[in-house]
NUNU-478107 format. One line per 3 residues: their letters; for each residue z, y negated, x of C-alpha. Coordinates in nm, 4 decimals. Example, Ala and Ser with C-alpha at 12.3 -4.5 7.8 and 13.67 -1.06 7.14 Angstrom:
2
as	0.7800/0.4500/1.2300; 0.7140/0.1060/1.3670
***
This chain:
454
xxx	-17.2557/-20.2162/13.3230; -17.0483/-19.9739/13.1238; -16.7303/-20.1027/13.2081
xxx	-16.8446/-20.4478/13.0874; -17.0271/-20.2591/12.7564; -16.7748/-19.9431/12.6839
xxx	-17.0239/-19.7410/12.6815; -16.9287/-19.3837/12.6753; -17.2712/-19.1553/12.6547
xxx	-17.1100/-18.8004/12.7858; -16.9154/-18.6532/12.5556; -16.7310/-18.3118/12.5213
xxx	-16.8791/-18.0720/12.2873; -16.5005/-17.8476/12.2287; -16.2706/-18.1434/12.1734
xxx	-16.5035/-18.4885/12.1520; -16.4093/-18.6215/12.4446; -16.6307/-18.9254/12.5739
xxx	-16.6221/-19.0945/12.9307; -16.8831/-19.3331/13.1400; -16.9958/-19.0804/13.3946
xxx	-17.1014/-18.7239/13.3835; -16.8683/-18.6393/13.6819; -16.5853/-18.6903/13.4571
xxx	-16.7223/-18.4806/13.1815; -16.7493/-18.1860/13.4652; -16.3792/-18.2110/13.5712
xxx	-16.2792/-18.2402/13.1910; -16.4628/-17.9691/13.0554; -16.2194/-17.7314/13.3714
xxx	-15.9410/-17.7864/13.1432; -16.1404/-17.5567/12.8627; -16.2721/-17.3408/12.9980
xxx	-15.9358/-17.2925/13.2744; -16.1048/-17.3086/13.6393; -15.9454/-17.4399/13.9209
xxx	-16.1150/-17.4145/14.1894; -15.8234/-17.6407/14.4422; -15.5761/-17.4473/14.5846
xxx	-15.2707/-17.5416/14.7635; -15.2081/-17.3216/15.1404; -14.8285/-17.3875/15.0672
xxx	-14.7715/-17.2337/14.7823; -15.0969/-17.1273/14.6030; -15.0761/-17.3687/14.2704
xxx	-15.4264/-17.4596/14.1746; -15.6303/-17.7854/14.0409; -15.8976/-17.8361/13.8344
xxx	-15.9290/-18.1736/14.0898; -15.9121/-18.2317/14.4468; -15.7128/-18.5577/14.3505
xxx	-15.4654/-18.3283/14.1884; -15.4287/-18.1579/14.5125; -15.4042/-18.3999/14.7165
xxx	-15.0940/-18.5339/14.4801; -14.9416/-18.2323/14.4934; -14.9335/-18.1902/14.8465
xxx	-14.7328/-18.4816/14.8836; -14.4338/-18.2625/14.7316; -14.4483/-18.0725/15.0311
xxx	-14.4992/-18.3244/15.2907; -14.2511/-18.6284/15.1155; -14.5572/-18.8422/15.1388
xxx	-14.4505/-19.1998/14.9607; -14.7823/-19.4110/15.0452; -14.7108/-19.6498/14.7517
xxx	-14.4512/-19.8783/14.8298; -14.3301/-20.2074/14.5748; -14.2902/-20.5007/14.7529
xxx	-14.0327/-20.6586/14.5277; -13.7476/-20.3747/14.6042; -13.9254/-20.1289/14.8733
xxx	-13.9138/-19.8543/14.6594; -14.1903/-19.5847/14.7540; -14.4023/-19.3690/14.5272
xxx	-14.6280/-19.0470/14.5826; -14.8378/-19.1863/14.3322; -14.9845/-19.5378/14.2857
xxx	-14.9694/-19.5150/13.8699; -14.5701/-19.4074/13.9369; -14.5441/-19.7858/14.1432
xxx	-14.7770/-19.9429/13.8662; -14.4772/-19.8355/13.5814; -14.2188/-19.9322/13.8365
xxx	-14.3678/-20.2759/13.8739; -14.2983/-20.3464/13.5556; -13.9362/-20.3518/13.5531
xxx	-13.9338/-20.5915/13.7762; -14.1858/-20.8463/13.5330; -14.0709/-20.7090/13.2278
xxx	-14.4401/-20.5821/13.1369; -14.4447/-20.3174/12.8292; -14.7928/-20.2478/12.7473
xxx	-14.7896/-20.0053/12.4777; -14.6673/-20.1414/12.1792; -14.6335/-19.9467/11.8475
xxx	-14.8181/-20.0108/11.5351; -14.5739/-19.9680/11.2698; -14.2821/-20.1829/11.3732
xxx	-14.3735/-20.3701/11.7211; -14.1617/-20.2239/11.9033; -14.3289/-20.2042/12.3357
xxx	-14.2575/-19.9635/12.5854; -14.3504/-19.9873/12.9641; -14.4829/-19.6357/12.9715
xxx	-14.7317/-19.5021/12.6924; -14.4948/-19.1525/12.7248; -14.2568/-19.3864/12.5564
xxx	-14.4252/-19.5025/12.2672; -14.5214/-19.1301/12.2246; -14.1674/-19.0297/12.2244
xxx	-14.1222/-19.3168/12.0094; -14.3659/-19.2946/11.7268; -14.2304/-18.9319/11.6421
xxx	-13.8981/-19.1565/11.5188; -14.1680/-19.2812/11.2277; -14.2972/-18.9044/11.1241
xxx	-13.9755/-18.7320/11.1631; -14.1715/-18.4834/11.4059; -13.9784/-18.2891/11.6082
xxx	-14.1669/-17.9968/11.8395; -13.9058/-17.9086/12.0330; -13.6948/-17.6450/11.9163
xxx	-13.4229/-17.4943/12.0748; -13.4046/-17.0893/12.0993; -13.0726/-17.0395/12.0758
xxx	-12.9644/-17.2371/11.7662; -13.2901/-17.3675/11.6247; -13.1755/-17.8177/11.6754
xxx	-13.5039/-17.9523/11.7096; -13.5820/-18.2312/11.8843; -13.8502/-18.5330/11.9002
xxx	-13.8700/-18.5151/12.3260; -13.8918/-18.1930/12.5559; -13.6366/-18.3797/12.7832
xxx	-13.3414/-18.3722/12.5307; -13.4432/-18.0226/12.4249; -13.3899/-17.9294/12.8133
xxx	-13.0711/-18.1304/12.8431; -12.9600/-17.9647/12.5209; -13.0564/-17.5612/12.6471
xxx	-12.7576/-17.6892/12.9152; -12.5049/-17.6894/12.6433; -12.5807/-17.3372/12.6080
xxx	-12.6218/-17.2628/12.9599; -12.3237/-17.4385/13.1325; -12.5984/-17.5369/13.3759
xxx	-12.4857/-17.8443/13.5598; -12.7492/-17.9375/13.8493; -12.6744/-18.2825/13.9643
xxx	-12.3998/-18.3142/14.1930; -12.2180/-18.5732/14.3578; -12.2711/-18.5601/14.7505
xxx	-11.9437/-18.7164/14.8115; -11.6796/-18.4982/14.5606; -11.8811/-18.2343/14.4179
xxx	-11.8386/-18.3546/14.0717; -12.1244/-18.1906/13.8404; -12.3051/-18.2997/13.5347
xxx	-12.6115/-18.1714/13.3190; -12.7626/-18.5381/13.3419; -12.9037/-18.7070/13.6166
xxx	-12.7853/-19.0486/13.4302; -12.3873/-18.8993/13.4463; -12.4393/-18.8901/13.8775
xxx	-12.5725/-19.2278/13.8769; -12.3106/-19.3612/13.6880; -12.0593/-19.1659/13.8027
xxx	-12.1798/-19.2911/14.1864; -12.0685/-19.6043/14.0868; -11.6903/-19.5144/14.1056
xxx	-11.7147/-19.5064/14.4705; -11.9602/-19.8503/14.4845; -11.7286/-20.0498/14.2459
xxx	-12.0794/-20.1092/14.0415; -12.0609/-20.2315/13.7349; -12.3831/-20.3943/13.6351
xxx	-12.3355/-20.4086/13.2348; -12.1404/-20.7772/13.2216; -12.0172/-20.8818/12.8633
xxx	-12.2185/-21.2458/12.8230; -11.8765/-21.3986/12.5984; -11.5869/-21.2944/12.8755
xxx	-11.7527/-21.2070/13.1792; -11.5807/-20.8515/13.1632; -11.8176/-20.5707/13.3115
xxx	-11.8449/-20.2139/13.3312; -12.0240/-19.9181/13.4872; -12.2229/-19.7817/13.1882
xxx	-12.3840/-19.9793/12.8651; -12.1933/-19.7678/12.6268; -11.8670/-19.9001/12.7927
xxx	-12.0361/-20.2481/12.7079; -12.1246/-20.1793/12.3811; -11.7782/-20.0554/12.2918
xxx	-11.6369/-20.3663/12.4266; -11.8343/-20.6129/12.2646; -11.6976/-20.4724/11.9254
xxx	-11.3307/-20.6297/12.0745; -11.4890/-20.9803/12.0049; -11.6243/-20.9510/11.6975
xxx	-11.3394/-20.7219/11.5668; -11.5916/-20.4430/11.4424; -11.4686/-20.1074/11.3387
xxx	-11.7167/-19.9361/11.1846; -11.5938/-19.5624/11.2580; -11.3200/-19.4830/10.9384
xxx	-11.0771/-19.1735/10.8722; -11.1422/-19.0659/10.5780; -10.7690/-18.8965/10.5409
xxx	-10.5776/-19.2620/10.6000; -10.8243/-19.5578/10.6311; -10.7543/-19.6288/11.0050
xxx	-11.0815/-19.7580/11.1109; -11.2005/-19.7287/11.4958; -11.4592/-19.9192/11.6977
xxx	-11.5714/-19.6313/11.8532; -11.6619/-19.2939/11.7530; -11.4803/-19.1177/12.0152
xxx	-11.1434/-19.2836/11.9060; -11.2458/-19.1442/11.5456; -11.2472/-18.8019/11.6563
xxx	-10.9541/-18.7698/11.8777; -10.7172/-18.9892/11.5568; -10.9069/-18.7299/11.3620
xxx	-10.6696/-18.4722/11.5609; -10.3613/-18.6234/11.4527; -10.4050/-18.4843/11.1255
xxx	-10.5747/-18.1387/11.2047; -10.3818/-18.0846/11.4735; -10.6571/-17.9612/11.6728
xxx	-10.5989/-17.8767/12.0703; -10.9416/-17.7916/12.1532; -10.8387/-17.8526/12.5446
xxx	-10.6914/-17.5545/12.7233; -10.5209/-17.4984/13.0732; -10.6402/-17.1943/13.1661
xxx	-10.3903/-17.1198/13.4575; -10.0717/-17.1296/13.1636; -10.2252/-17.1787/12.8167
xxx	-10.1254/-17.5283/12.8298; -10.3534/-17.6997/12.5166; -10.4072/-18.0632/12.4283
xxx	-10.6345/-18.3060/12.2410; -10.7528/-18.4757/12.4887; -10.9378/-18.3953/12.8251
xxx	-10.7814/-18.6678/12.9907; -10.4467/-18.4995/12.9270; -10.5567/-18.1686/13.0582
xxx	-10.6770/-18.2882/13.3719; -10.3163/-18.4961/13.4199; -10.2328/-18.1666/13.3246
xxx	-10.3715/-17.9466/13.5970; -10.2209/-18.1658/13.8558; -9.9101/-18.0330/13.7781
xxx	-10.0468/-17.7210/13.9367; -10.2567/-17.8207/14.2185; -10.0017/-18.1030/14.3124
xxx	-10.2487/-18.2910/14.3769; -10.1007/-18.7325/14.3271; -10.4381/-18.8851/14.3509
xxx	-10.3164/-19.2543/14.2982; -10.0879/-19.3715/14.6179; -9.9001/-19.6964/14.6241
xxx	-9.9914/-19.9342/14.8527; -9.6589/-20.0512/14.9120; -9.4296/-19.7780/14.9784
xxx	-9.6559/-19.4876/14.9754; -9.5086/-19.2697/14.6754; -9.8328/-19.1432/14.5157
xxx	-9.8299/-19.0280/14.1613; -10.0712/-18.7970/13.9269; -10.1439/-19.0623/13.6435
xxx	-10.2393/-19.4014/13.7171; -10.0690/-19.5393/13.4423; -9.7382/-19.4160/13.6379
xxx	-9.8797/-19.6304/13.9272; -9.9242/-19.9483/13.7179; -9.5683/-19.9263/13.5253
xxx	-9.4026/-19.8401/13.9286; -9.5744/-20.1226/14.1123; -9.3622/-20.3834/13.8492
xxx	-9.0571/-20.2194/14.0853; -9.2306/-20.4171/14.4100; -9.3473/-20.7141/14.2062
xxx	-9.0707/-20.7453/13.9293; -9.3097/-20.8036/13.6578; -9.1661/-20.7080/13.3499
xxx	-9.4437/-20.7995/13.0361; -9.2837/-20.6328/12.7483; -9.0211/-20.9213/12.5626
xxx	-8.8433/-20.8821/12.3217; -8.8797/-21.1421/11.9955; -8.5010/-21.1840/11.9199
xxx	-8.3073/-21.2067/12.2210; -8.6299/-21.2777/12.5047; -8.5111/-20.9542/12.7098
xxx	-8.8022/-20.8382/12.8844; -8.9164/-20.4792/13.0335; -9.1575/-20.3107/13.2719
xxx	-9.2649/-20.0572/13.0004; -9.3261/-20.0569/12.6698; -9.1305/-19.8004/12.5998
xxx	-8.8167/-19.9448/12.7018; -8.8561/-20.2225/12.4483; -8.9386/-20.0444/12.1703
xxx	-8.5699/-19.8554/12.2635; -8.3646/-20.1594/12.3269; -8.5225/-20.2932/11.9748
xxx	-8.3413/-20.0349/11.8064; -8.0193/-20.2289/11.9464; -8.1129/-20.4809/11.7158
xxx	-8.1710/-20.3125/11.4048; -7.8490/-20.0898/11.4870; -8.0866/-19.7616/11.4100
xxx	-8.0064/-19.4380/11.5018; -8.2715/-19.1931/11.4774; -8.1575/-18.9104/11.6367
xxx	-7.8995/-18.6917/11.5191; -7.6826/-18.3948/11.6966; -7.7213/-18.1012/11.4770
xxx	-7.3768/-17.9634/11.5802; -7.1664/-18.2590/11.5402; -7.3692/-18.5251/11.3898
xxx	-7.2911/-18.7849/11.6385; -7.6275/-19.0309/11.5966; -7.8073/-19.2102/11.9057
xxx	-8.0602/-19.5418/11.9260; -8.2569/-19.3089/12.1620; -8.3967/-18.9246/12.1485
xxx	-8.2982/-18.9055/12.5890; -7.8886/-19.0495/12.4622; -7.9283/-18.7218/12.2389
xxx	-8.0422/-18.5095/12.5057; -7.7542/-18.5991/12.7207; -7.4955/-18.5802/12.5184
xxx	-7.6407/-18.1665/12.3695; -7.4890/-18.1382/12.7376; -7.1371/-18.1711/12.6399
xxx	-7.1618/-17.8951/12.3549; -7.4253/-17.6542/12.6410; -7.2235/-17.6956/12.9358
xxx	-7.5340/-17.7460/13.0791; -7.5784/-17.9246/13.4241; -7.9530/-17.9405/13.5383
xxx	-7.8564/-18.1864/13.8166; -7.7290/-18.0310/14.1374; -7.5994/-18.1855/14.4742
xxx	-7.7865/-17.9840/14.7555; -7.4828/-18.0683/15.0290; -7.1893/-17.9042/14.8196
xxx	-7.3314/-17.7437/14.5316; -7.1763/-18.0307/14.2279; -7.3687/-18.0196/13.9351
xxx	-7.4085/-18.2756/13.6976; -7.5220/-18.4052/13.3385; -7.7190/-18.7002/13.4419
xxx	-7.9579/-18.7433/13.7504; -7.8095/-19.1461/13.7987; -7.4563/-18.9579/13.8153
xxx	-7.6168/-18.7315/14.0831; -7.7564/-19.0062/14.2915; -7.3932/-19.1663/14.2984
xxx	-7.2654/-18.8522/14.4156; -7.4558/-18.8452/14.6807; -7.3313/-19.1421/14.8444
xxx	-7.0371/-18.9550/14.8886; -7.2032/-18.7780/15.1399; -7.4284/-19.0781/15.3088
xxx	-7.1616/-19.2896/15.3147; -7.4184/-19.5474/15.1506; -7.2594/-19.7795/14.9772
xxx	-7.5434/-20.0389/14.8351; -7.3312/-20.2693/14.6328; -7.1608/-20.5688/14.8055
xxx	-6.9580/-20.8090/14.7156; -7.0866/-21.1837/14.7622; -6.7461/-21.3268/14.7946
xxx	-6.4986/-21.0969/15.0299; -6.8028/-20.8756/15.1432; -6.6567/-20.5568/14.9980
xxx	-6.9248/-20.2721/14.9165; -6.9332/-19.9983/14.6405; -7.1007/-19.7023/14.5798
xxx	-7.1692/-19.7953/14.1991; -7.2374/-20.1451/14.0546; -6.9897/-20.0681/13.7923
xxx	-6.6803/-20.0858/14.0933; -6.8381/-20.4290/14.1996; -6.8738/-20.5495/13.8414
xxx	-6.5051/-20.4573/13.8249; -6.3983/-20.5685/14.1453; -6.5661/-20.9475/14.0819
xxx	-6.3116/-20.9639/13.8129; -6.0067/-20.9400/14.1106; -6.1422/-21.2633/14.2107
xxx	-6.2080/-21.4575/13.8806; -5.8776/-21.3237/13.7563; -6.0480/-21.1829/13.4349
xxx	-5.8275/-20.9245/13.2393; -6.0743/-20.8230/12.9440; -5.8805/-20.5262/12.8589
xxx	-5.6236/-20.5889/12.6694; -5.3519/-20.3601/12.5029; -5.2564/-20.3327/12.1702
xxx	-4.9259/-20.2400/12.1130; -4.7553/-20.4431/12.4344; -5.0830/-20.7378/12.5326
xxx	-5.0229/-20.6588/12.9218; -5.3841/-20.6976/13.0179; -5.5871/-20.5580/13.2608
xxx	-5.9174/-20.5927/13.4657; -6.0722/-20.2554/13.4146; -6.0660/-20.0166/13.1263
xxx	-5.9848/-19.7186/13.2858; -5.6442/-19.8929/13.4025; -5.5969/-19.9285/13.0444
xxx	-5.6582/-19.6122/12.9065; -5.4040/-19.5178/13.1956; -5.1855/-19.7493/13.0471
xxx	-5.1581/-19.6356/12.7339; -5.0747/-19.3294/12.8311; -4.7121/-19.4634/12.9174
xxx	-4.7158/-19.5697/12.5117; -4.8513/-19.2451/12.3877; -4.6880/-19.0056/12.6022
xxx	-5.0101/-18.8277/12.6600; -5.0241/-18.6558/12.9925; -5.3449/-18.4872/13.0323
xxx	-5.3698/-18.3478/13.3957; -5.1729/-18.0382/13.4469; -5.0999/-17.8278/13.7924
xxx	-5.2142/-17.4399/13.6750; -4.9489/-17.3221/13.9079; -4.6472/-17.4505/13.7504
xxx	-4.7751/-17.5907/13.4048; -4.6084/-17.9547/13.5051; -4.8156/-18.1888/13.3061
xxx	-4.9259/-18.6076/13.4493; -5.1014/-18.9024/13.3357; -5.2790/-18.9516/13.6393
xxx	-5.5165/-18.7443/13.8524; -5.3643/-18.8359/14.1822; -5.0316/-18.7962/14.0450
xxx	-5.1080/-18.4422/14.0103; -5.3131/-18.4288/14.3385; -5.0000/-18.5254/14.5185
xxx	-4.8090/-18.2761/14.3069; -5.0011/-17.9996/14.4329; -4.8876/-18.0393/14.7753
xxx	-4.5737/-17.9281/14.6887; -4.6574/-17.5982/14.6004; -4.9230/-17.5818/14.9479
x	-4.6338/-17.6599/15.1680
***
C-alpha cells in the first residue's frame, strides 16, 4: 500500500533519509558507516550491494542484457536503456524550476541548475578555472596535460574529446547530419551549422575593436585579430617556419614530408592543398568563374583577375628599386630584377641552358623532344611556340602589322622589323670576338664564323 500512500516510515538517523522498507534503510545506512561487504574475484572493488556487484561484473564480462528495440543499441544497465529511450520519444523528465528548461537525465538538470547559483565545485589544480561540471574540469586538466585518449582506428588522429572522434569519424562516412532548414546545406558538426545559418540572416556579431570589421564567427575574430598584432602563434618545428593559422602550418609541413594528399582524378597529379586541386581541375573542365566587369574576360583564379584588372586602371604597383621601371604585377617585377642579377633559376637538364623564365624553359626543351605542339590549321605547319604560329597565320592572310617609319615597307613580324631598321640606323649589333667584324643579323655572323673555322 505504500507505493499507492508514499509512505516512508524508516528513516536515517545521520542524514534523514526516508524509504518504504527497512531493507533499504540497511543498505543505505553502508554508505555511513563505509562497509562493503561484495567483493569482486576480478579485481577486488567492493559494494555496499550485491546489485552493485553484479553491475560491475558486467565490465569484465561485456555483458549488454538491455537491448532498445527502436535502434538495437545494448546496455549493461536497464536505467542506461531507460535514458536512451528517450531520445528516441523525445521524453525529458526533469524539468527545472526557475526557467522551464527539461533535461532527459536528472544529472542534467543538476549540471544545469548550478548555471542559476553561479556554483562552480570544480576547480582546477593547476590554474585555479573553476567549473560548474566535473566533466569539463577533466577535459580542461587535458589542456595542461597534452593528454589526448581518443583515437581514430582508421588514421590515428587524436583528440582530448570523445565528441572530436565522433565527428571527426564522419570524414571517412561523408556524415553530415546537421542540415540548414532554409538551403538544405549540411555539415558534420552543429557549430558548422550554427556558423552557417548567420550567412542568411547576415549576422556578425563578433567586432574588431582596432577597425570595425565585424565577423560571424568568433574564430574569424581572432585570426583578423592577427592582422594587426601580427601574432604567429603556429610554429614548424622541423625549420622555425611560423604562421597564424594552423591550417597553414599543416600545408606547411607537407612541404617536408612530401606528402600530396589530394590526387586528381583525371590525370593523377596530386597536390598538398586542396584549393590547388579545385583551381587545376578548371584545366580538364575549362571553367573559368572569375569575369571581369569591363571587358567580360574571364579566369580560373581569382587572382588572375584581380591582375589583369590592373590593365584597366593602367596601375603599376610595383616598382624596381634600381631603375624604377614600374609593373601591373609584383611576378613582372620579379622577372625583370633578373636582368639587373644575372640570375637564371631555370635550367635545361639535357645541355645545361639556363634561363629567366620557366615558360622560356619549357620552349627550350622542345628543342630537344622535337615536340612541336602548335599547328597550323591551314598548310599543317607546326611550331614550337604559339607566337611562330600566330606569326606564321599572318603569311597566309597577308597581314603586315609592322610597319616602318622612316621608309612604310611593312612587314609580318616585328622582329623582321627591328632587323629592318637596322639597314636605316646603321646599327650592327652582333660582332665575331675573333676579328671584331660587326652584323645586323645573328646568322650573318654565324656564317661569318666559318671563315675563321676553316
Amino acid at each position: 500500500m505504500r507505493t499507492h500512500t508514499g509512505e516512508k516510515p524508516h528513516t536515517c538517523e545521520v542524514c534523514q533519509y526516508s524509504c518504504s522498507e527497512k531493507s533499504h534503510l540497511v543498505i543505505h545506512m553502508r554508505t555511513h558507516i563505509g562497509k562493503k561487504s561484495h567483493s569482486c574475484d576480478v579485481c577486488g572493488s567492493s559494494f555496499s550491494r550485491k546489485s552493485g556487484l553484479v553491475l560491475h561484473m558486467r565490465t569484465h564480462t561485456g555483458e549488454k542484457p538491455h537491448i532498445c528495440e527502436v535502434c538495437g543499441s545494448s546496455f549493461s544497465q536497464k536505467s542506461h536503456l531507460v535514458i536512451h529511450s528517450r531520445t528516441h520519444t523525445g521524453e525529458k523528465p526533469h524539468t527545472c524550476e526557475v526557467c522551464g528548461a527539461s533535461f532527459s537525465r536528472k544529472s542534467g538538470l543538476v549540471s544545469h541548475n548550478l548555471t542559476h547559483t553561479g556554483k562552480k565545485p570544480h576547480a582546477c589544480k593547476v590554474c585555479g578555472s573553476s567549473f560548474s561540471k566535473k566533466s569539463n574540469l577533466v577535459r580542461h586538466e587535458r589542456t595542461h596535460t597534452g593528454e589526448k585518449p581518443h583515437i581514430c582506428e582508421v588514421c590515428g588522429y587524436s583528440s582530448s574529446e570523445n565528441s572530436d572522434i565522433f565527428t571527426h569519424m564522419r570524414t571517412y562516412t561523408g556524415e553530415k547530419p546537421q542540415s540548414c532548414e532554409m538551403c538544405g546545406s549540411s555539415f558534420c558538426r552543429k557549430s558548422g551549422l550554427v556558423s552557417y545559418k548567420k550567412i542568411h540572416i547576415r549576422e556578425k556579431p563578433h567586432a574588431c575593436e582596432v577597425c570595425g570589421s565585424s565577423f560571424s564567427k568568433k574564430s574569424g575574430l581572432v585570426r583578423h585579430v592577427r592582422t594587426h598584432t601580427g601574432e604567429k602563434p603556429h610554429t614548424c618545428e622541423m625549420c622555425g617556419y611560423s604562421c597564424s593559422e594552423k591550417s597553414d602550418l599543416v600545408s606547411h609541413m607537407r612541404t617536408h614530408t612530401g606528402e600530396k594528399p589530394h590526387t586528381c582524378e583525371v590525370c593523377g597529379s596530386s597536390f598538398t592543398q586542396k584549393y590547388v586541386l579545385v583551381t587545376h581541375m578548371r584545366t580538364h573542365t575549362g571553367e573559368k568563374p572569375h569575369s571581369c566587369e569591363v571587358c567580360g574576360s574571364s579566369f580560373s583564379q581569382k587572382s588572375s583577375l584581380i591582375s589583369h584588372m590592373i590593365t584597366h586602371t593602367g596601375e603599376k604597383p610595383h616598382t624596381c628599386e634600381v631603375c624604377g621601371s614600374s609593373f601591373c604585377r609584383k611576378s613582372e617585377l620579379v622577372r625583370h630584377m633578373r636582368t639587373h642579377t644575372g640570375e637564371r633559376p631555370h635550367t635545361c637538364e639535357v645541355c645545361g641552358s639556363s634561363f629567366t623564365q620557366k615558360h622560356v624553359l619549357v620552349t627550350h626543351m622542345r628543342t630537344h623532344t622535337g615536340e612541336k605542339p602548335h599547328s597550323c590549321e591551314v598548310c599543317g605547319s607546326s611550331f614550337t611556340q604559339k607566337s611562330s604560329l600566330v606569326s606564321h597565320m599572318k603569311t597566309h592572310t597577308g597581314e603586315k602589322p609592322h610597319t616602318c617609319k622612316v621608309c612604310e615597307s611593312s612587314f609580318c613580324r616585328k622582329s623582321d622589323l627591328v632587323r629592318h631598321m637596322r639597314t636605316h640606323t646603321g646599327e650592327k649589333p652582333h660582332t665575331c670576338e675573333v676579328c671584331g667584324s660587326s652584323f645586323t643579323q645573328k646568322s650573318s655572323l654565324v656564317s661569318h664564323k666559318i671563315t675563321h673555322t676553316g
